[in-house]
N, C-alpha and C positions, 0 to 999 in steps of 0.2 A: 504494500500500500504506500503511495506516495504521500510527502510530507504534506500537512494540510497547510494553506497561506496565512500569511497574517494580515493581510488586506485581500480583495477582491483583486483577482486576476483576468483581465478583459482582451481577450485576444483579438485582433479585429483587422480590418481596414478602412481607411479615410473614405473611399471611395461605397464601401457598402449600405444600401441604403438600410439594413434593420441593424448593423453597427452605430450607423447616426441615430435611428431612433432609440436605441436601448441606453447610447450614450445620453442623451438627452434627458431620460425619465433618470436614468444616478445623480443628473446634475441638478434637475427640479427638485429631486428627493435629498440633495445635497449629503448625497452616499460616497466614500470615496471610493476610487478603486486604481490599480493601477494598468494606465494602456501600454498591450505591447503590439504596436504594427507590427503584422507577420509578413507586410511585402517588406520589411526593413529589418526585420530580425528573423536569421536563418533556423535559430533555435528556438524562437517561438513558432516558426510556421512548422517547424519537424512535431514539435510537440500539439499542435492540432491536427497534424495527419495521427500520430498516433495515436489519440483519444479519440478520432473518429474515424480510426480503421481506413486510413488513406486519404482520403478526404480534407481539403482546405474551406470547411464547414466554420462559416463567424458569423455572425460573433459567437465566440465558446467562453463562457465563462465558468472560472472557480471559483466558489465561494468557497466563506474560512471554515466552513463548516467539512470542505474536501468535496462537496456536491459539484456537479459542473451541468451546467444547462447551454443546449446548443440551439441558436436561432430561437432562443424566447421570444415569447408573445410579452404584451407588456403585462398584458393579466399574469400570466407565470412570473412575470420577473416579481410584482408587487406580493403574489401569494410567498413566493420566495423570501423575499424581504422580511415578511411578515411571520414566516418562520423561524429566521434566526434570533 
């Protein structure tokens, strides 16, 4: 089992439009988290193929909890929120 975070891990890119909106609702919600563009960092797009079985599926996030949600709705993200 991987280590869990101590912030929110938000794998993403600038360019995706549910990366913009998920960014968006942590910023209303004034959530922190930390962004890693995956066109810009080799190690974080290695590490969204592997949590999605190949695939450069984002936004992927981890929460501190070790959960990770791929392509949240915003409902998800807030049930989420709401869980921690």
């Amino acid at each position: 089992m991987e280590k869990k975070p101590d912030t929110i891990l938000f794998y993403g890119t600038r360019w995706c439009p549910d990366c913009i909106r998920a960014r968006a609702f942590f910023d209303r919600k004034n959530i922190s988290y930390q962004w890693i563009d995956i066109d810009n960092d080799g190690e974080g797009r290695k590490y969204v193929e592997r949590v999605n079985h190949g695939h450069r599926s984002v936004p992927t996030i981890v929460f501190t909890d070790g959960s990770i949600l791929v392509e949240p709705s915003t409902k998800e993200l807030e049930n989420k929120m709401n869980s921690l």
